[in-house]
N, C-alpha and C positions, 0 to 999 in steps of 0.2 A: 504494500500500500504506500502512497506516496505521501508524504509529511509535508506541510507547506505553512511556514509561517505567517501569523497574520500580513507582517509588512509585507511576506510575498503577495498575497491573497489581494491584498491592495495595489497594489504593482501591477498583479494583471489587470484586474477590472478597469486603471486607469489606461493601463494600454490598449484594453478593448474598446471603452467607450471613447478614445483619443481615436482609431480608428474608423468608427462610426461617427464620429463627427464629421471627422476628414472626407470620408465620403458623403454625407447628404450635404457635406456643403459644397465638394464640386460638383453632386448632383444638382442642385437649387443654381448652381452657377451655369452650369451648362447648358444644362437640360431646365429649364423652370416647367413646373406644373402650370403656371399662367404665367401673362405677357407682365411683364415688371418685376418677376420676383429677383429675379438676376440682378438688376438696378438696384432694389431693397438689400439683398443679401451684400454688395459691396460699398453702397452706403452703409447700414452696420457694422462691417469691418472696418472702415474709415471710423466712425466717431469711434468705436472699441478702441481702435488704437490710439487717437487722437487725445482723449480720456488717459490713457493707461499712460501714455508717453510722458504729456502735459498734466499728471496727475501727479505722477512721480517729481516733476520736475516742481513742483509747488511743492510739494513735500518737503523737500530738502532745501527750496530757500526760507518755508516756515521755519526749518530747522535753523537753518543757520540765524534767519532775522531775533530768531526767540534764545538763542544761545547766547548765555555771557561769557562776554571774553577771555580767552584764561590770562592769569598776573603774567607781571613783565617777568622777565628771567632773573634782573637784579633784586626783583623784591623779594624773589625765592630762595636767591644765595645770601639775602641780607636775614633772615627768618632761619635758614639752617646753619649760617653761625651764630646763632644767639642759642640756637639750641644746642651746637657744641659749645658752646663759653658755658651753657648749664649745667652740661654735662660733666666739663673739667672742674667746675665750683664742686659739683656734688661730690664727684670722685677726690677733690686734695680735703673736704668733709670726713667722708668718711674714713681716707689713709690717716689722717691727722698729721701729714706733712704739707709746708707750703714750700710750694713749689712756686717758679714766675710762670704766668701764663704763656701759650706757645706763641711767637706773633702770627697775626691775621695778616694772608697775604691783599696786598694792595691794586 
């Protein structure tokens, strides 16, 4: 008996129904059962795409308009030496040696 996992299971049937799309749609394209369906069927595929394309494309500038800027680089290395200068305070703390701090490069 042949075993088939769900994901497979799902694999086919999109492949089957990907197939039969494929075909009633260059059937409706080629062949119309009536005069205009041809016309209809590639108008639909024009907005479908036009939509998907241009949908996407509004997406990612809402993304970008609504996204805050990330800090500047200097204000990142000014915040992780202060957090090394905390670090060398806690540590010559807890040794109970003072030590001179190391210098910050310039």
């Amino acid at each position: 008996m042949l075993t088939v996992s769900r994901d497979q299971a799902i694999g086919a049937l999109m492949v089957v129904a990907s197939v039969i799309v494929i075909v009633a749609y260059l059937w409706l394209l080629f062949f119309p059962f009536a005069p205009g369906v041809d016309m209809i069927v590639l108008k639909l595929t024009g907005a479908v795409a036009i939509i998907g394309v241009f949908g996407i494309l509004a997406w990612i500038g809402y993304t970008l308009a609504t996204t805050p800027p990330p800090k500047p680089i200097e204000e990142i290395e000014k915040e992780i030496e202060e957090e090394l200068k905390k670090l060398e305070q806690e540590e010559q703390k807890d040794s109970g040696t003072e030590t001179q701090p190391a210098p910050t490069p310039q």
